[in-house]
N, C-alpha and C positions, 0 to 999 in steps of 0.2 A: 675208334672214331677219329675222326677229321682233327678233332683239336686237341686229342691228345699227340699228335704226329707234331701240328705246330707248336705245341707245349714244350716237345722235347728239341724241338729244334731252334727254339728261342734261346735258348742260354748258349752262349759263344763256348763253353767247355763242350760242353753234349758236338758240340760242329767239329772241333778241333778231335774228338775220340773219333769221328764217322771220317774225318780228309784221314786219318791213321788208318784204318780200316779199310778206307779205299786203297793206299796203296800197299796194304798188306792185311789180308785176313786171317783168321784164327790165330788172334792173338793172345795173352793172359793177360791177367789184372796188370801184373809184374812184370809187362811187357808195354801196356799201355800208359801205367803211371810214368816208365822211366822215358818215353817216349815224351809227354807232356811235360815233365822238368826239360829234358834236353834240349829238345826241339821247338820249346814254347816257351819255356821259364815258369812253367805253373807248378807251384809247391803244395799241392791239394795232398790232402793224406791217402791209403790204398780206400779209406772207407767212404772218404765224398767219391772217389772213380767210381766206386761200384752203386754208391746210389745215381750216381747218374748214367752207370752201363743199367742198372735196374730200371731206369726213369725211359731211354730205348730201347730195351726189352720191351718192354709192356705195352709201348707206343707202336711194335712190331717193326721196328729200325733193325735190330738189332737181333741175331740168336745166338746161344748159347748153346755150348755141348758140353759134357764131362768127359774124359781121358784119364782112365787112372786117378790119379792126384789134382789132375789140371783142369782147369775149367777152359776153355776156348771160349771166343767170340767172332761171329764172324756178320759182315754185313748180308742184311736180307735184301737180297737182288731181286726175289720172286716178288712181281707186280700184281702178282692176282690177290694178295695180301689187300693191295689196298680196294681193290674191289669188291670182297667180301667184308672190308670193313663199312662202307660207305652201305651198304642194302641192309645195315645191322639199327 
């Protein structure tokens, strides 16, 4: 639905993982946390990223793939997402 997409786009952390995303997809947790210390100064632990890479997952921002060991994320660019979510 509509306001789980603005749910997940209200908190300025969830914004700052998706500008990462934009300018690099499939990345790892351990890619994105060290990205958000760096480049942000945000000292969140690996377990708050992943409730909030979980919080746009679900909102459909966001997909995931497995690799072996690795879990990837990559931003969801496919727009018909949201048009099958709005006729739900």
């Amino acid at each position: 639905m509509a306001e789980d997409v603005f749910k997940a786009l209200a908190d300025p952390t969830r914004r700052r993982i998706l500008d990462e995303l934009v300018e690099r997809d499939g990345q790892t947790l351990f890619e994105i946390c060290t990205l958000l210390v760096t480049k942000h100064g945000l000292g969140l632990s690996r377990q708050a990223i992943s409730q909030h890479l979980a919080v746009l997952e679900s909102a459909g921002l966001v997909l995931s793939r497995r690799q072996g060991r690795y879990k990837f994320h990559d931003l969801n660019t496919d727009r018909s997402w949201a048009v099958s979510r709005s006729e739900s």
